[in-house]
N, C-alpha and C positions, 0 to 999 in steps of 0.2 A: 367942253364938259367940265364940270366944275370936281374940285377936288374927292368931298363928301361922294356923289355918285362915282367918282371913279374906283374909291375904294369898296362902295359897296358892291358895285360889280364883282370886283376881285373877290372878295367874303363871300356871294353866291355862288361861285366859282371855285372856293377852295383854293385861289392862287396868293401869290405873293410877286411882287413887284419890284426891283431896283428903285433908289433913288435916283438915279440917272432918266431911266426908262420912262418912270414917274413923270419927271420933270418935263421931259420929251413931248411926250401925250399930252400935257396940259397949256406946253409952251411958257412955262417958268422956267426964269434960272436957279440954279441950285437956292440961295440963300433967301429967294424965294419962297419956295417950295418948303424949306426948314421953318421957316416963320409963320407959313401956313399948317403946318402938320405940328409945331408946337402948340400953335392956337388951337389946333383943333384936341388935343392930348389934355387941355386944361377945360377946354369946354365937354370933354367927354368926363374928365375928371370930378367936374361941377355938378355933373347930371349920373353918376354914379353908372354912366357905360363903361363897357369895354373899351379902350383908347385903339381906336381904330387905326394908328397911326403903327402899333403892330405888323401890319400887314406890308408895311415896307422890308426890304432886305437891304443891306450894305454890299456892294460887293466883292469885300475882302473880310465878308464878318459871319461866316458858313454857313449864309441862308437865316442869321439874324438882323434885326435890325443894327443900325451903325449907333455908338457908343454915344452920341447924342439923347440918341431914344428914352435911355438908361438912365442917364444924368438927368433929362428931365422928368421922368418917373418918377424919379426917386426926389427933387424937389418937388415933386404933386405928392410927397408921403406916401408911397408906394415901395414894398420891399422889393428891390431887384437880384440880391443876392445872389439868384438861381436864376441868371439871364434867359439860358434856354426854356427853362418850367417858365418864367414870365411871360415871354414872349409867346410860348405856342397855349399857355394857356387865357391870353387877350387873345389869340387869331382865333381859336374856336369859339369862344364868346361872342366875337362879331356879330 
């Protein structure tokens, strides 16, 4: 399964995913799986989507994404200030 559908599964679904867990399912390693979900965070950025890359969780980050996410948001020019309102308002956009 490639990454794009696996996420959109999740966004029909209303769930949210570990990077671990992620990683698992697709059979990537972590840094991996980060290089793909950044590329996809810039191609979503490009095309003025919601950064589906959202829908991931950290899991020591209370059900947000991990602090990568953010840093790279915010080099895409995107205010993250308000990590939580950021993030669940990309996962409802999905």
């Amino acid at each position: 399964m490639r990454l794009e559908d696996r996420l959109a599964a999740l966004a029909a679904a209303g769930e949210t995913i570990t990077y671990g867990a992620l990683a698992r399912d697709l059979g990537l390693r972590m840094a991996e799986l980060t290089a793909a979900l950044e590329q996809l965070m810039e191609e979503d950025a490009a095309a003025g989507r919601p950064l589906r890359a959202a829908l991931c969780r950290g899991r020591l980050s209370d059900g947000l994404p991990a602090r990568g996410f953010f840093d790279k948001a915010a080099e895409l020019g995107y205010d993250t200030s308000d990590p939580a309102t950021f993030a669940l308002s990309h996962r409802r956009a999905v």
